[in-house]
Phi, psi and omega in degrees: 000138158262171195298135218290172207195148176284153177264214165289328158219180207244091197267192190249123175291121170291347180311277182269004191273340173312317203243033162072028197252148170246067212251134172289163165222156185263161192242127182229131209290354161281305167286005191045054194216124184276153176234147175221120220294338170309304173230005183075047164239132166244175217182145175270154184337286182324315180292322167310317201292290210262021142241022151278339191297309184319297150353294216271007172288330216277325179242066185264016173228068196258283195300328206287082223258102143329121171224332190265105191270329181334000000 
């Protein structure tokens, strides 16, 4: 393998941000595939963006102050 190297942007392992870890994965230009050094999931661009999309459902009312219990 070669040496792991940051890609173009600094995506999030969905592998692990599911289990609240917040770990980059790295990118490798021969398989044209991101890797994450932690748990071993790798993934193509397309595949990251969208279970990082999923990820970012479980916290889209994080920032959101809840006052209406109904």
């Amino acid at each position: 393998m070669s040496q792991a190297g940051k890609g173009r942007l600094n995506y999030r392992c969905p592998s692990c941000f599911m289990r609240d870890l917040d770990i980059d994965m790295f990118y490798d230009k021969d398989t044209e595939e991101y890797y994450c050094l932690r748990c071993q999931f790798t993934g193509k661009e397309d595949e990251v963006l969208k279970l990082n999309e999923m990820a970012r459902f479980r916290y889209k009312n994080l920032l959101k102050r809840i006052t209406d219990f109904e």
